[in-house]
C-alpha positions in Angstrom: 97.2 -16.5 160.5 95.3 -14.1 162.8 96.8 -13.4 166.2 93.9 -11.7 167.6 94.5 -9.6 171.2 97.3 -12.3 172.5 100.0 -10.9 175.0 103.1 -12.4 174.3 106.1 -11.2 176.1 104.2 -7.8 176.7 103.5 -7.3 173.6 99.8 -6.9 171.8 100.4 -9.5 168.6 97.2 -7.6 167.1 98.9 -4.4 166.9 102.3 -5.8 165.1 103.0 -4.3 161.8 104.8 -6.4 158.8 107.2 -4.6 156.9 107.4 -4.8 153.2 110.7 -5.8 151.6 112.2 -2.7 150.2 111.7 -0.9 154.1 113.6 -3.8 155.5 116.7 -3.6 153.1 116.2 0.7 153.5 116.2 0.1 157.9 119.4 -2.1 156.8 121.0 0.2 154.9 120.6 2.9 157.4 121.8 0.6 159.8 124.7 -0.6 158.7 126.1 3.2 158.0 124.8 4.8 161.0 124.6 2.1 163.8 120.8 4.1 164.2 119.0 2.4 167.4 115.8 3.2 165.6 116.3 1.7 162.6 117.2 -1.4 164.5 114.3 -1.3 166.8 111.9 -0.7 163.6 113.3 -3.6 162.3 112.9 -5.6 164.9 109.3 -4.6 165.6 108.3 -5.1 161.8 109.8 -8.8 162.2 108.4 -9.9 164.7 105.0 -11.5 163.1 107.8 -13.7 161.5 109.0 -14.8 164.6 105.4 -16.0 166.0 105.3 -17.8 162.4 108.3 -19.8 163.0 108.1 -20.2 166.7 104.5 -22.6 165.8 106.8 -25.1 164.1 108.1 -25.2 168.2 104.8 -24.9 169.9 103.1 -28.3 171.7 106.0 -29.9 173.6 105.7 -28.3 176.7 107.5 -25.2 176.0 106.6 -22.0 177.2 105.2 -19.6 174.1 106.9 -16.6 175.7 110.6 -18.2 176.5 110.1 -19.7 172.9 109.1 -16.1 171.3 111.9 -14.4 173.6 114.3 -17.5 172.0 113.3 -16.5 168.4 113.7 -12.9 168.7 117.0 -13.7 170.1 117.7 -15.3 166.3 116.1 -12.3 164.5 118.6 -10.0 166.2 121.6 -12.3 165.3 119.9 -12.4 161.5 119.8 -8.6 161.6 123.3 -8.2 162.5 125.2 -10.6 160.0 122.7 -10.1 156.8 125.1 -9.4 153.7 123.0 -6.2 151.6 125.5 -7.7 148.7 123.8 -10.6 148.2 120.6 -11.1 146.2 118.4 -12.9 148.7 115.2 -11.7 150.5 116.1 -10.8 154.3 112.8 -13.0 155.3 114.3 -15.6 153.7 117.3 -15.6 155.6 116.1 -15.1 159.0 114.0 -18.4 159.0 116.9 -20.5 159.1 118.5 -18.5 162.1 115.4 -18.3 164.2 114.5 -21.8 164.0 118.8 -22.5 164.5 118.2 -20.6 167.6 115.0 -21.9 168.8 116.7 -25.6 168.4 119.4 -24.9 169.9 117.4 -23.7 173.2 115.6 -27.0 172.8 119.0 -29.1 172.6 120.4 -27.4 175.4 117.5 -28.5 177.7 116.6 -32.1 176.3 116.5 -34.7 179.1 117.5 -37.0 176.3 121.2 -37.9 177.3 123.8 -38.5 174.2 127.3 -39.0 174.7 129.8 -36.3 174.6 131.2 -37.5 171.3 128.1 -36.9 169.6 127.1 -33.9 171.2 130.4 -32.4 170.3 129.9 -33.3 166.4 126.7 -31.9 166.8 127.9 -28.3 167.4 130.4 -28.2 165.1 127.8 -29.0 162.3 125.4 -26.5 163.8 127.8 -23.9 164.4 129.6 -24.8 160.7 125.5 -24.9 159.4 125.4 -21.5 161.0 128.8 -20.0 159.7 127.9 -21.2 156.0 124.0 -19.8 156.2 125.4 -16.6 156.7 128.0 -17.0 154.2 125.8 -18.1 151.3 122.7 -16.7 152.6 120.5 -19.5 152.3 120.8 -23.1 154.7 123.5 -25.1 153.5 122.8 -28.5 152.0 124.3 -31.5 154.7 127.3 -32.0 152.5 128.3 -28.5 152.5 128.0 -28.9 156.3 130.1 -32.2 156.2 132.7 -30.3 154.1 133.1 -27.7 156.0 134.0 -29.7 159.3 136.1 -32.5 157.3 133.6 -35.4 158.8 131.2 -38.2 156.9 128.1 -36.8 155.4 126.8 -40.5 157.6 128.3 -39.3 160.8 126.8 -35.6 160.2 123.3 -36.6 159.6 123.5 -39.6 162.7 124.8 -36.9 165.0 121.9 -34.2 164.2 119.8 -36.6 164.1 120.9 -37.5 167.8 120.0 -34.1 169.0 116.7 -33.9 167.3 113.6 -33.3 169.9 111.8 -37.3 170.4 109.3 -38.4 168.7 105.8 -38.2 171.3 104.4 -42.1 171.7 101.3 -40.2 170.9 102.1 -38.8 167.9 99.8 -39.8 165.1 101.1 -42.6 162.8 98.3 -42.7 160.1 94.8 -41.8 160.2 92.1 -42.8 157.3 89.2 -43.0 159.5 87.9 -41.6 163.0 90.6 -44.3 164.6 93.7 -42.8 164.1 96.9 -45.4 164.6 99.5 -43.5 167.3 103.1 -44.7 167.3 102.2 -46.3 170.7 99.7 -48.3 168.7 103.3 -49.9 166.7 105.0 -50.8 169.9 103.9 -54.5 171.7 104.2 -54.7 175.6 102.5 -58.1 176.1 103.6 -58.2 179.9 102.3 -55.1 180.4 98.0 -55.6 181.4 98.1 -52.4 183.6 99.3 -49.9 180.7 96.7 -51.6 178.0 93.6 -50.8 180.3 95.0 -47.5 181.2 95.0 -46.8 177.2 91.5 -47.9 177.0 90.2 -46.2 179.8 91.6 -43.3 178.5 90.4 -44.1 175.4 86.8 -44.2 176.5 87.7 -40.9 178.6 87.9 -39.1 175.5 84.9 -40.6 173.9 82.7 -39.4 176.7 83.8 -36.1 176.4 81.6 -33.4 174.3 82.4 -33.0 170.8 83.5 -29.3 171.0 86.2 -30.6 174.0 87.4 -33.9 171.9 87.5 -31.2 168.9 90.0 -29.1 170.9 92.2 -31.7 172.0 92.6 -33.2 168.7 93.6 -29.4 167.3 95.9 -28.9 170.2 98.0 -32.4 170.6 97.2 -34.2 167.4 97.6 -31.3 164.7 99.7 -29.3 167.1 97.7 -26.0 167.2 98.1 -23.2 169.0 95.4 -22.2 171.5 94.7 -19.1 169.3 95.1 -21.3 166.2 92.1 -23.1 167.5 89.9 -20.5 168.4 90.1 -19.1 165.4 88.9 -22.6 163.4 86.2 -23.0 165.7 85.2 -19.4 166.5 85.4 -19.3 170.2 88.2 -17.0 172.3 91.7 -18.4 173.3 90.6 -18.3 177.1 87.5 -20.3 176.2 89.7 -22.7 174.5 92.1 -23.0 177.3 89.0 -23.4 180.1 87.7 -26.0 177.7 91.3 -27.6 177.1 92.0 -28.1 180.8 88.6 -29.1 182.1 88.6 -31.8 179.1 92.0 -32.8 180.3 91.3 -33.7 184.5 88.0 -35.3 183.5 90.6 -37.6 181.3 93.2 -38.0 184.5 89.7 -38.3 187.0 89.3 -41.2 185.0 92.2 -42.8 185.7 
């Protein structure tokens, strides 16, 4: 995926550099005997196209990109200081699990969804015990190791993660065969509810009067879950075009209303 000249967090994601295996297990190496601040830094730099990789699985809930990027550097860091050089696993491999731990764990902290302090408890003890064995075994621990390790039901485990998990968006896409796509609002009946059914088709029909290029972007952006510069790049326009376009598409849509 091309990153083209996007400023995240000060930084130029055109200019990043990947490093190749054997350099990241060297910077390691020379890390772990001399505590070098370069060698950190250089690993952190070279690292840091993995982080924007990980942090799209987060983007298109109304998160900021750069508290999200900040958020996953935060887990590189943390994967950089508790790798094991003794075991046989690929140090890409075993940051994934630790950026996107972190990066959920932002996004648990600040859900408006309320769960009860029972729950929540069980839930960071499975994380932090899903945390603890990931850095143990260097790879993500299966739920029952999790379960193990914190002497509860592999049920109770899963129903408490689960509990913590970001919502599911009424507009998320159910199934789509055809141009009509069926949204999990589409599954829910309201039969009381007039006012919300003509607000859907107005909207609806506020979408269908918009220009192909605009109803192109907003399917790439909320339905597919792109990033602006994910879409610009499909259909060959620049990120700030994309986000004029986005926005402009968007108030015709709440005019309508």
């Amino acid at each position: 995926m091309a990153y083209n000249k996007v400023v995240i967090s000060g930084i130029n994601t055109s200019e990043l550099t990947v490093l190749k295996e054997d350099e990241k297990i060297a910077l390691l190496k020379e890390l772990r005997a001399t505590g070098s601040k370069e060698a950190r830094d250089k690993l952190i730099k070279g690292n840091l196209r993995l982080v924007l990789s990980v942090i799209q699985k987060f983007t298109g809930r109304g998160e900021d990109i750069e508290d999200l990027f900040q958020i996953g550097v935060v887990g590189l860091i943390k994967a950089i200081n508790n790798f094991d050089l003794t075991k046989e696993v690929r140090f890409s491999t075993y940051c994934v699990p630790m950026i996107s731990g972190e990066l959920r764990r932002h996004l648990r902290d600040y859900s408006h969804v309320k769960i009860s302090r029972s729950m929540r408890d069980l839930a960071y003890k499975a994380i932090h015990a899903k945390e603890r064995l990931t850095c143990e075994l260097q790879r993500e621990p299966k739920i029952e190791e999790i379960a193990d390790a914190i002497g509860e039901k592999r049920a109770d485990v899963v129903i408490a993660l689960e509990s913590i998990s970001d919502p599911v968006s009424l507009y998320d896409p159910v199934y789509s065969d055809t141009d009509d796509t069926v949204y999990v609002i589409d599954q829910i009946s309201d039969r009381n509810d007039v006012e919300s059914c003509m607000d859907e088709i107005t909207i609806r029909d506020a979408i269908k009067a918009l220009g192909e290029r605009e109803r192109n972007i907003l399917a790439l952006r909320f339905i597919k879950g792109h990033t602006q510069v994910e879409v610009a790049k499909e259909i060959g326009i620049s990120q700030a075009q994309v986000s004029r376009l986005e926005k402009s598409a968007i108030n015709r849509i709440k005019s309508s209303l």
